[in-house]
Every structure is written in C-alpha cells, then in structure tokens.
Short mmCIF file of the C-alpha atoms (twelve columns), coordinates in Angstrom:
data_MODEL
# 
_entry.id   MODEL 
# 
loop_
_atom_site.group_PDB 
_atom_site.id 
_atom_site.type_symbol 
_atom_site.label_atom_id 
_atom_site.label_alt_id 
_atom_site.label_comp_id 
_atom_site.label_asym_id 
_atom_site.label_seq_id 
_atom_site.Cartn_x 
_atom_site.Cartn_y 
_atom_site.Cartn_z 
_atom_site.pdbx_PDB_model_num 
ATOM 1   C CA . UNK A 1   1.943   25.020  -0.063  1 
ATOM 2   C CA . UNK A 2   -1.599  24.763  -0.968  1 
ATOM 3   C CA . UNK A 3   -3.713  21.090  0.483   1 
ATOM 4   C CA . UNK A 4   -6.519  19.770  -1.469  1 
ATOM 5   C CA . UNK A 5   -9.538  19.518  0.913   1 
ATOM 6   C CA . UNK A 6   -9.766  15.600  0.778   1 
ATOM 7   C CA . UNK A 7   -5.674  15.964  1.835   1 
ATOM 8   C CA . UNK A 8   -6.582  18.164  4.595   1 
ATOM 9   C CA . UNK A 9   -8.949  16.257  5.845   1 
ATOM 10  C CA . UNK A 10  -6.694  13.456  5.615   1 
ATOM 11  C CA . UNK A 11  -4.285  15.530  7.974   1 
ATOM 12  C CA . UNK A 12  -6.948  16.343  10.460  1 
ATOM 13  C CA . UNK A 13  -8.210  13.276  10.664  1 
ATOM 14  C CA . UNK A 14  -4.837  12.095  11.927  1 
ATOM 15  C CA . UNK A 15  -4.377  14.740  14.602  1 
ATOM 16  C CA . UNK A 16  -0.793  15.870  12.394  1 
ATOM 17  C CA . UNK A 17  -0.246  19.470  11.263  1 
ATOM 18  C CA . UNK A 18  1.764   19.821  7.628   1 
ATOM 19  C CA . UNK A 19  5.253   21.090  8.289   1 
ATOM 20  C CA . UNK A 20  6.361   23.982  8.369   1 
ATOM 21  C CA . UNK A 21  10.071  22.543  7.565   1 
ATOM 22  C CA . UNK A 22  10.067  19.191  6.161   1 
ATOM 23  C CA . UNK A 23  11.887  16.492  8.632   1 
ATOM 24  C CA . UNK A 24  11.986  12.947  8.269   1 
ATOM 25  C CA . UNK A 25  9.817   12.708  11.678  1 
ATOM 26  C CA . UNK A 26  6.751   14.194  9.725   1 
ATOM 27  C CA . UNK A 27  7.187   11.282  7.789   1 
ATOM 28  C CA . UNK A 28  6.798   8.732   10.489  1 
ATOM 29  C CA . UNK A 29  4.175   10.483  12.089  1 
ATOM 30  C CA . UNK A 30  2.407   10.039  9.146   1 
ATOM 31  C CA . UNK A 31  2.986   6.530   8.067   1 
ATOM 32  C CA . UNK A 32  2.327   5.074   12.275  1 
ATOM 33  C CA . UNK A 33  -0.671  7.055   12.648  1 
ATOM 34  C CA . UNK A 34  -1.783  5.946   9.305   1 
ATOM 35  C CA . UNK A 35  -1.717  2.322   9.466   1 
ATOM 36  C CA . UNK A 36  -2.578  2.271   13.274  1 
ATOM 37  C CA . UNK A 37  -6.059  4.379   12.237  1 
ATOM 38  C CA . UNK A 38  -7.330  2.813   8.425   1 
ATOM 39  C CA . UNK A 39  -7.289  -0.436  7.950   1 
ATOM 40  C CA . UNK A 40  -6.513  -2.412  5.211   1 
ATOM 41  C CA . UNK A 41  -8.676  -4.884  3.751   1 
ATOM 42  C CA . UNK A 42  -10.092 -6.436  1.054   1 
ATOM 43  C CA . UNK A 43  -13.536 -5.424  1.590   1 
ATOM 44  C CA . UNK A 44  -14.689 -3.444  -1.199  1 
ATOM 45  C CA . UNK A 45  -13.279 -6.048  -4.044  1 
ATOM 46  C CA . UNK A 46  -15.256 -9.461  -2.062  1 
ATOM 47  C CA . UNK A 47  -18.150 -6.996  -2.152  1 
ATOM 48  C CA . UNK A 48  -17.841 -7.052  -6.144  1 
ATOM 49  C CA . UNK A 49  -17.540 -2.926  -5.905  1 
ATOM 50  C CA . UNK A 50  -15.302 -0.801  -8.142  1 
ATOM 51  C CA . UNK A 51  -11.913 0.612   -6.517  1 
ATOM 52  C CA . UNK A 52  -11.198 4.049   -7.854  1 
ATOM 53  C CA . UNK A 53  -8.232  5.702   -7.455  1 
ATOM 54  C CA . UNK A 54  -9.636  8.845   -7.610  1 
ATOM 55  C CA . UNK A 55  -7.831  10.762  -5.076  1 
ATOM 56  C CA . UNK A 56  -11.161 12.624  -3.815  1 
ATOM 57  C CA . UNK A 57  -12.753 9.058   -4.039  1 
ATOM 58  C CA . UNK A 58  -10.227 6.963   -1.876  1 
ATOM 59  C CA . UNK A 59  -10.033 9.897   0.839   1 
ATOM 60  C CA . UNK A 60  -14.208 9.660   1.094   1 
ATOM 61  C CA . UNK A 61  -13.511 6.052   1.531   1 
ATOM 62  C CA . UNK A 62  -10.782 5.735   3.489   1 
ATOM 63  C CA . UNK A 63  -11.117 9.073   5.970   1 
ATOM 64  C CA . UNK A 64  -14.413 9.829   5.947   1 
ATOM 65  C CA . UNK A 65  -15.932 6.950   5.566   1 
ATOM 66  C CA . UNK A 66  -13.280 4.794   7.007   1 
ATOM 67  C CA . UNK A 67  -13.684 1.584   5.065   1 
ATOM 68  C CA . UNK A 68  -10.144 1.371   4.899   1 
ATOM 69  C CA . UNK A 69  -8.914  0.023   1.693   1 
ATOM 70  C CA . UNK A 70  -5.678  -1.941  -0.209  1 
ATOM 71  C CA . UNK A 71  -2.165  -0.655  -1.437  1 
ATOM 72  C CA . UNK A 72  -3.847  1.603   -4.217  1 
ATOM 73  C CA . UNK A 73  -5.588  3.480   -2.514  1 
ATOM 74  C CA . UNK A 74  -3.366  3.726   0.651   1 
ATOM 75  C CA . UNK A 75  -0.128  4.368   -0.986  1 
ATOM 76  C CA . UNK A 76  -1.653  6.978   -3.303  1 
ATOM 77  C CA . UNK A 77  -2.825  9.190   -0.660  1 
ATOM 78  C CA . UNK A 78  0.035   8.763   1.532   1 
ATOM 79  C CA . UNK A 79  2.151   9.864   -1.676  1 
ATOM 80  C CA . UNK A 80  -0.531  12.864  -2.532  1 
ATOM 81  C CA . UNK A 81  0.048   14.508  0.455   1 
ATOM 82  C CA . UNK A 82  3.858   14.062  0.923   1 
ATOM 83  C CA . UNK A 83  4.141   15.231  -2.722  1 
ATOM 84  C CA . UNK A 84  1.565   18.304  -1.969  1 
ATOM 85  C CA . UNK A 85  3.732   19.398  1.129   1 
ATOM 86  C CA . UNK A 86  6.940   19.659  -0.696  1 
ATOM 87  C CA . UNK A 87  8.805   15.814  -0.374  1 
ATOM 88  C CA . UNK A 88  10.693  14.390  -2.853  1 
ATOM 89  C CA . UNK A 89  8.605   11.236  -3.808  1 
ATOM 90  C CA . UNK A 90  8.589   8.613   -6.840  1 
ATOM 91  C CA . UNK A 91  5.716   6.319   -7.077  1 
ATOM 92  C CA . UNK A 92  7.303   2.600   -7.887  1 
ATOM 93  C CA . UNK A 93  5.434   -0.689  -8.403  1 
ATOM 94  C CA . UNK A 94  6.075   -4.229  -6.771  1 
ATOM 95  C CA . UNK A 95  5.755   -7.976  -7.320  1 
ATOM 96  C CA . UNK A 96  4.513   -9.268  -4.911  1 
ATOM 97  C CA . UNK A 97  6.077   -12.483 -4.072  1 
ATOM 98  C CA . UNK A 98  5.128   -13.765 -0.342  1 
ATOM 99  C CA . UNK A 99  8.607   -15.760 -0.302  1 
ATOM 100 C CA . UNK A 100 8.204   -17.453 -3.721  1 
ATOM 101 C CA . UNK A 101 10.320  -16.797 -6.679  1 
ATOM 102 C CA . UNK A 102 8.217   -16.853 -9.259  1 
ATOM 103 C CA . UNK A 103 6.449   -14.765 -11.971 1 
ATOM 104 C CA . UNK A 104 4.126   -12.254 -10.753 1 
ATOM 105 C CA . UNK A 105 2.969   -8.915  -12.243 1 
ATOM 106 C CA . UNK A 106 3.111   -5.972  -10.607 1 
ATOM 107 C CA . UNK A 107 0.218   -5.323  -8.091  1 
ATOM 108 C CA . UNK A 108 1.653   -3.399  -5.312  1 
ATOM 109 C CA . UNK A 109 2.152   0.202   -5.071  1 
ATOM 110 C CA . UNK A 110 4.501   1.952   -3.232  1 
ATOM 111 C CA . UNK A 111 6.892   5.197   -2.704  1 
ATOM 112 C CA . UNK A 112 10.473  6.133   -2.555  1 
ATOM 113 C CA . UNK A 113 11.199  9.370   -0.586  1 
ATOM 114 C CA . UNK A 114 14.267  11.265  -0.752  1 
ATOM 115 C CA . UNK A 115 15.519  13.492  2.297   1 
ATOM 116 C CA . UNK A 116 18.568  15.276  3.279   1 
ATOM 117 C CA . UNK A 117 20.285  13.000  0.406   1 
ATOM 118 C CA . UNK A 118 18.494  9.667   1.847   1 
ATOM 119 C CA . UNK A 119 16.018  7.278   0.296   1 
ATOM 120 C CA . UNK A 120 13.359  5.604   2.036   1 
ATOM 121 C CA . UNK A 121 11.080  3.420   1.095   1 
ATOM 122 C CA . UNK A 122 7.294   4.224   2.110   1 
ATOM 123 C CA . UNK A 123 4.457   2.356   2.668   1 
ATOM 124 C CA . UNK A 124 1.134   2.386   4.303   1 
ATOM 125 C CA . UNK A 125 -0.426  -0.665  2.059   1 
ATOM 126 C CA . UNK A 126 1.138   -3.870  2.975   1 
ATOM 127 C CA . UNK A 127 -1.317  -5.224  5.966   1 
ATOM 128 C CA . UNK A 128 0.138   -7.131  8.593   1 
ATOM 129 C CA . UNK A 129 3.591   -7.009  7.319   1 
ATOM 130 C CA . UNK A 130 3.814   -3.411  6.531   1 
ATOM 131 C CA . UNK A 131 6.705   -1.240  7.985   1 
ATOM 132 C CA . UNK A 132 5.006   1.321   10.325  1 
ATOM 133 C CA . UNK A 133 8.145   3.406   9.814   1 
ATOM 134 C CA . UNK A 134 10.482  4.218   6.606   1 
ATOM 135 C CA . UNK A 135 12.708  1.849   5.467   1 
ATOM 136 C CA . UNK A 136 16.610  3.311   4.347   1 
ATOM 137 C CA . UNK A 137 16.789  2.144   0.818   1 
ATOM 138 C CA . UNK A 138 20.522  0.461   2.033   1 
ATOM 139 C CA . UNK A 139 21.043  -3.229  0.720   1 
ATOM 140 C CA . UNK A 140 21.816  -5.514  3.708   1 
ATOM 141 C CA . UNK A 141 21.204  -2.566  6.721   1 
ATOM 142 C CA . UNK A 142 19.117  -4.622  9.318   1 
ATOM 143 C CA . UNK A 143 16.247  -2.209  10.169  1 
ATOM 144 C CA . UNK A 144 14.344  -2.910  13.173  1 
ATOM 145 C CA . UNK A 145 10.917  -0.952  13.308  1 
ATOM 146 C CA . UNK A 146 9.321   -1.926  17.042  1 
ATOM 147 C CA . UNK A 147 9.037   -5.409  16.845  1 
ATOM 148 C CA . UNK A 148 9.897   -6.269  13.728  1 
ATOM 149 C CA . UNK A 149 12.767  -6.482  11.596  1 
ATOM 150 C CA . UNK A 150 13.264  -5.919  7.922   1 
ATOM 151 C CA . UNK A 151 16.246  -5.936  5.424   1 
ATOM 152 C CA . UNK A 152 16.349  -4.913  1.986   1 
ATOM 153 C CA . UNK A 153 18.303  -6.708  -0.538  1 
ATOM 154 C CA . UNK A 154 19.668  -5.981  -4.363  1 
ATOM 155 C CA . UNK A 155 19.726  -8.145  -6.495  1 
ATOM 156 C CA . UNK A 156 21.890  -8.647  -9.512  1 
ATOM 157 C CA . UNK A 157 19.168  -7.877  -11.747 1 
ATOM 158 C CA . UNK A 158 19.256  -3.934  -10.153 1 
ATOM 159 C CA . UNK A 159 15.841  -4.849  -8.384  1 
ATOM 160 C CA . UNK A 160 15.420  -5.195  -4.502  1 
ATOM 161 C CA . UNK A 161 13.859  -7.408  -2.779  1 
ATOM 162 C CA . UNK A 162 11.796  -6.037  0.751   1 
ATOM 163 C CA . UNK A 163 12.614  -9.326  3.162   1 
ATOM 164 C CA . UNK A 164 11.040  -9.566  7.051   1 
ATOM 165 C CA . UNK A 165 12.078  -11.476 9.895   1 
ATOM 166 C CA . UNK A 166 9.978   -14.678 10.325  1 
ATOM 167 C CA . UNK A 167 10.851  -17.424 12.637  1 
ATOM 168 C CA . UNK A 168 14.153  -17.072 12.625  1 
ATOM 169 C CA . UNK A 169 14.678  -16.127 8.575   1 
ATOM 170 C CA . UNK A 170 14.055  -13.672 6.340   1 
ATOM 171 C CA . UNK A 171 10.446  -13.846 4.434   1 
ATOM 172 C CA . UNK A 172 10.811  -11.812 1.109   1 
ATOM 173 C CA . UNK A 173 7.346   -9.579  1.206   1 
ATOM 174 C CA . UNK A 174 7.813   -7.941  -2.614  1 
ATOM 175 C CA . UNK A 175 10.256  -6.955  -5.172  1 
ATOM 176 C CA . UNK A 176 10.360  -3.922  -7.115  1 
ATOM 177 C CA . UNK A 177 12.818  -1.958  -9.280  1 
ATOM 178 C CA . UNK A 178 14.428  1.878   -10.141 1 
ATOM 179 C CA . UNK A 179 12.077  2.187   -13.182 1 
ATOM 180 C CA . UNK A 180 9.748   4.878   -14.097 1 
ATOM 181 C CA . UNK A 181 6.044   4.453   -13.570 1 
ATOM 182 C CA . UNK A 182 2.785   6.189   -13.485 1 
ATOM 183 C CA . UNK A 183 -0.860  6.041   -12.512 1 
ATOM 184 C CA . UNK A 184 -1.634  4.317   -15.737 1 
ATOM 185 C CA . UNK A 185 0.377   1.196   -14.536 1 
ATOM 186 C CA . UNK A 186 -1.501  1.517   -10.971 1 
ATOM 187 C CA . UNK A 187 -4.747  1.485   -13.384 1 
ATOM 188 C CA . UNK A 188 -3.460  -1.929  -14.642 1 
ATOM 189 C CA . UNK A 189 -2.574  -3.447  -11.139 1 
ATOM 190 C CA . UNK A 190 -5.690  -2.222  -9.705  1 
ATOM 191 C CA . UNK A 191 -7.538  -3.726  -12.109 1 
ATOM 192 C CA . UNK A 192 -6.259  -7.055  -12.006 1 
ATOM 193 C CA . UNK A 193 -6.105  -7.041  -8.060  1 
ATOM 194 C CA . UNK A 194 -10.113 -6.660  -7.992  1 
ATOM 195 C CA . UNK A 195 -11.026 -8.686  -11.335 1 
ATOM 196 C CA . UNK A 196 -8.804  -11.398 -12.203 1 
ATOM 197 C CA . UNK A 197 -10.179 -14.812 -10.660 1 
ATOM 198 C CA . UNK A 198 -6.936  -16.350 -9.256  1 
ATOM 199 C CA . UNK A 199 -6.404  -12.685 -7.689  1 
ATOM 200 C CA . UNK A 200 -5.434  -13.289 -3.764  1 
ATOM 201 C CA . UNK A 201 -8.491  -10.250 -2.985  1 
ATOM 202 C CA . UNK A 202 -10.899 -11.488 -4.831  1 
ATOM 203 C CA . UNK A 203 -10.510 -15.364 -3.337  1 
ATOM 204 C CA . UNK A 204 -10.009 -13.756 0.318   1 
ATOM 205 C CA . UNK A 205 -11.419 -11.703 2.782   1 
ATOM 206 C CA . UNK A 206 -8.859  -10.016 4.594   1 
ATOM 207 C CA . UNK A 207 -7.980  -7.366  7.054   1 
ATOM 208 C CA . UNK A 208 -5.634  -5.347  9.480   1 
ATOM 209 C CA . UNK A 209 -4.982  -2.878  11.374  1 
ATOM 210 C CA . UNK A 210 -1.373  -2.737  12.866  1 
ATOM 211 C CA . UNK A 211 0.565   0.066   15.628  1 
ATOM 212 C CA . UNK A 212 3.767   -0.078  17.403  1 
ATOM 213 C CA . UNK A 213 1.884   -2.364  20.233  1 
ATOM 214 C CA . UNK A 214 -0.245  -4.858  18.044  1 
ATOM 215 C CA . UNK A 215 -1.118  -6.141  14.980  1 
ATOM 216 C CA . UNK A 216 -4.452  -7.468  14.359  1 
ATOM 217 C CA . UNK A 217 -4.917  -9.946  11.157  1 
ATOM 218 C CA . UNK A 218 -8.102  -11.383 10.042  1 
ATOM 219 C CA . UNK A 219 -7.808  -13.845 6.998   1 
ATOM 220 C CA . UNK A 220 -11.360 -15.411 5.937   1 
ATOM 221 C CA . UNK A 221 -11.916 -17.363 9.024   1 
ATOM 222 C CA . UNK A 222 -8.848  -16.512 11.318  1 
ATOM 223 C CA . UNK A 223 -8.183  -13.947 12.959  1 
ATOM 224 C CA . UNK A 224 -4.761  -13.390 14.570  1 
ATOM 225 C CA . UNK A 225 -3.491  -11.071 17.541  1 
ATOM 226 C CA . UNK A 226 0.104   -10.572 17.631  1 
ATOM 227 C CA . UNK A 227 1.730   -8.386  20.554  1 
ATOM 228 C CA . UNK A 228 4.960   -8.257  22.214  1 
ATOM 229 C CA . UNK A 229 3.742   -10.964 24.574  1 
ATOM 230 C CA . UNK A 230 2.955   -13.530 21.670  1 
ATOM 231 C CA . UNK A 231 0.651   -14.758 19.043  1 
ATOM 232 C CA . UNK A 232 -3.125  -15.439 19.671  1 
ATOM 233 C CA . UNK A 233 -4.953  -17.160 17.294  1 
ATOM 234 C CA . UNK A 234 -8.970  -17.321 17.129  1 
ATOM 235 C CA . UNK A 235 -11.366 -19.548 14.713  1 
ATOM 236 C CA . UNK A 236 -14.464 -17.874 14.036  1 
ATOM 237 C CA . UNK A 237 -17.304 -20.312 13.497  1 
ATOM 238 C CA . UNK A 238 -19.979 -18.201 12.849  1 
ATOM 239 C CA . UNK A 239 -21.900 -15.075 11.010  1 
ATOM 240 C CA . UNK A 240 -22.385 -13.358 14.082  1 
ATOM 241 C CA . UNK A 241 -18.736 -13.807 15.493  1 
ATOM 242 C CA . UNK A 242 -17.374 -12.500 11.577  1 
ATOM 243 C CA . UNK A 243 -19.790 -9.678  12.023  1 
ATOM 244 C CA . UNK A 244 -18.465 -8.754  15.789  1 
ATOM 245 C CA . UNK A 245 -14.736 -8.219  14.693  1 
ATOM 246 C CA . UNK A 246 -15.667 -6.634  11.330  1 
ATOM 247 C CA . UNK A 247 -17.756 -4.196  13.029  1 
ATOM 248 C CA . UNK A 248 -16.144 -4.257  16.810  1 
ATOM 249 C CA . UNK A 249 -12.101 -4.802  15.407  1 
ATOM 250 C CA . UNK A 250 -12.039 -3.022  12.239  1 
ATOM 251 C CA . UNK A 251 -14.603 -0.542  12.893  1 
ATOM 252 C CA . UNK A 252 -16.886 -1.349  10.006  1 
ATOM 253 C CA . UNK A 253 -20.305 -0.029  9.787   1 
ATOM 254 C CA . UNK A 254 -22.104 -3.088  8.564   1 
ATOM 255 C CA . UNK A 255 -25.606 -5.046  8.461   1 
ATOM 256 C CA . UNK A 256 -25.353 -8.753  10.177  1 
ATOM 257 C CA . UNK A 257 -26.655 -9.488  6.822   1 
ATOM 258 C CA . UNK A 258 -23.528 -9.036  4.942   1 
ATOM 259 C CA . UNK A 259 -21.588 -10.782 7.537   1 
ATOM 260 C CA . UNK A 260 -23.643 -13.910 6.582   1 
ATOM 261 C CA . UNK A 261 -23.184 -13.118 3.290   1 
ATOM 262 C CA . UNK A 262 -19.367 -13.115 3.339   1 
ATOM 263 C CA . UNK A 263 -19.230 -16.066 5.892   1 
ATOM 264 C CA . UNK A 264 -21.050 -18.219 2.960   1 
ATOM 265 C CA . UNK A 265 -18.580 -17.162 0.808   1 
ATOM 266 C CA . UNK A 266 -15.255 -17.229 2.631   1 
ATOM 267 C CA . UNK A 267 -15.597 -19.272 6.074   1 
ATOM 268 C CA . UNK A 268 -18.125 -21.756 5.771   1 
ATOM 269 C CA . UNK A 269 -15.860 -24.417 3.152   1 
ATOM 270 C CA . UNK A 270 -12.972 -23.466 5.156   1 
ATOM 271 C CA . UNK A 271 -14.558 -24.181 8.149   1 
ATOM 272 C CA . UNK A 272 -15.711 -27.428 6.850   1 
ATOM 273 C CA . UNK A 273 -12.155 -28.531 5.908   1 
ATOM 274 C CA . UNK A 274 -10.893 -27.861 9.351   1 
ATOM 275 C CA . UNK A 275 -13.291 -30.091 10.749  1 
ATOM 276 C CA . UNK A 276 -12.454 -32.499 8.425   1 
ATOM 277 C CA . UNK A 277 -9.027  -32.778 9.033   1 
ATOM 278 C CA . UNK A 278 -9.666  -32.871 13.075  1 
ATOM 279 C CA . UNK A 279 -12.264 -35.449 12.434  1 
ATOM 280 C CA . UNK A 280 -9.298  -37.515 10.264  1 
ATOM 281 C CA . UNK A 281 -6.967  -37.039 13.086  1 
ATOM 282 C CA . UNK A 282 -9.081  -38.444 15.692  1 
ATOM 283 C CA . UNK A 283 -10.176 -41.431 13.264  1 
ATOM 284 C CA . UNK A 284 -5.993  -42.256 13.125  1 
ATOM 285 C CA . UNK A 285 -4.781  -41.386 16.343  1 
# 
C-alpha cells in the first residue's frame, strides 16, 4: 500500500492509522472524524474562487488549510484514500432533491463501498444532513446513526432514493442510480454547483460542522444548534456577529472585512425581510 503525501496527511491530520486489515470500523472512523473536523461550506464559490478537484489541491484546502469545502471535494478525498488503502469503492453521482420530485441534474458526489459482500453508501459531503456513519445499501432497513435516522428506498426506475427522519416523516435528501461514472461528470457538477446563477452555493452562504453530539448549521443569516437536548436557533444581525461564528464556529481564518462583505451580500436583504414581516405582524395583530 503506498499513500500519496496529501492522503497521509489527510490520515494524520485525523489522528487514524491506515489498516493493516481492512474492517468496516476503519471506515467509520474515518467518515465521524471527518465530518466532525472539516467543515462544509460554501465559502470558496460566494467568494467567486475556482474549486479544483485536484486531489493535491482539495487536501491543501481542506487539511492544511482547513477551509473546509462541498461534496466534490469531500467525497473525492474520502474516496482517494479508501481506494489507495485497498477498499472496494465506486464513485456515483446524485440529484439532489431536498424532498421535491422534480428535475435536477446531478450535483452531488458520493461513494459506494463494498465489504465482506456488503454495500454501503459513503459520504462525508452532505452538511447538516450527512450520515456520520455508512449507510447498508438495503431498501427499506431503518438505519439509525446517533440521533438520526435514515432509510434508503428503490425505486421502480432501479434508482434509490437517500430519505431522513424529519418531524415525524421521511425527508428524501438525494437520489442516485447503479450507473457508471467518472471524474469527468464530477467536472460537470462542479462546474455548475459554483457557476450557474440559480445554483443553491452560489445564492447562499452556508456551513456545518456535525459529530455524534451536535450539529452546527449556519445558512446566510441563521445559524442553528441542534443537540440531543433540542434545537437552538440564533439570528445574526450583524458583520461582526457573521464574522465571530465564521471565525470562532467554523474555524475560519478571516479579515472582519470579508465578513462585511458577505453580510452585504447574503444577510442584510434577508434581514430586512424579517423585519418586515414582524413589523406586518404587529401592524395586524
């Protein structure tokens, strides 16, 4: 078994050791310590910068830089190194569909790992709703992972559907099929996840960071806390409060002055129609 340097530093940065025999608890190591450690985020596409999926490029970003990243660039290096140490892995690509039937291309990347004659379904790129452990690739199985619970369903069309638990009912996250796919077709999602104009990233700035305890969310100008005790909700109102949990929550190492700058961008209209509707409440109550 021979590690790139970007892998093994990838490895060491999560405190895991490659296996000497491969074991499905290597696996979950890797995925929990993973999403509890890099965030995911839209950061670099609100910026306006290019995403590469350069391997040696995401693990600069993402380890040693720790800017975190989005399902591209997570799910490729969590696939990298599986495939390096010896798994069985296939690279598939998802529509994403948030619970809504309806025609989406394919912009999320994810892996399907075969062990001991099981598949499981991998991912470390799905933000606040992402597994933090595998998922059996077994229509109907109810899978709880910590607090959550997820199901996977087939369709008749051969393609399954990855649903979560929400408020009492299953939330379909993304759907994705048996076919074969490459890096060129992550090129393609990639590229439309950062560029197109009615892209979710490139209208949003969001982030998370998620472990078996909590799960914190920020989306523009909420940010959300959810731990086994309940859901906290906060409103942030200014530059210097979106600067405090970029730099404070997520870790990121940045000026005040791009805090204003993505406030202006993001928060401020939202903010505005929030205190709009209050005012309209108040005027009618």
């Amino acid at each position: 078994m021979s590690l790139s340097l970007s892998l093994k530093n990838y490895l060491d940065d999560l405190g895991l050791v490659a296996p000497e025999q491969l074991s499905l608890k290597f696996v979950k190591l890797l995925q929990a310590e993973h999403l509890a450690r890099y965030s995911f985020n839209s950061l670099a596409v609100v910026m306006g910068e290019e995403v590469s999926l350069d391997l040696d490029a995401i693990s600069q970003k993402i380890v040693t830089h720790g800017l975190g990243g989005y399902c591209f660039e997570h799910n490729k290096l969590t696939f990298e190194l599986l495939k390096s140490v010896g798994y069985d892995v296939t690279l598939v690509m998802a529509r994403v569909l948030n619970n809504q039937d309806h025609d989406v291309p394919r912009t999320h990347r994810v892996t399907l790992l075969t062990h001991d004659g099981v598949t499981y379904l991998i991912d470390t790129g799905f933000g606040a709703n992402c597994p933090i452990a595998p998922l059996v690739l077994q229509p109907n199985l109810l899978q709880r992972v910590e607090s959550d619970v997820y199901r996977i369903l087939l369709k008749e069309s051969g393609e399954y559907d990855v649903q979560i638990m929400k408020d009492g009912d299953y939330f379909t996250l993304y759907r994705f099929d048996l076919a074969v796919y490459s890096d060129a077709d992550c090129v393609m999602g990639n590229f439309y996840s950062s560029h197109y104009p009615k892209a979710g990233f490139v209208n949003n700035l969001v982030a998370s960071l998620k472990n078996a305890d909590r799960t914190v969310t920020l989306k523009n100008h909420i940010m959300t806390m959810k731990h086994q005790d309940g859901t906290q909700e906060r409103v942030l109102h200014s530059p210097k409060e979106l600067h405090q949990v970029l730099t404070d929550v997520f870790g990121f190492d940045l000026e005040l002055v791009i805090a204003e700058h993505l406030f202006d961008r993001f928060l401020a209209d939202k903010l505005a129609l929030l205190s709009s509707d209050e005012m309209g409440k108040r005027a009618t109550s």
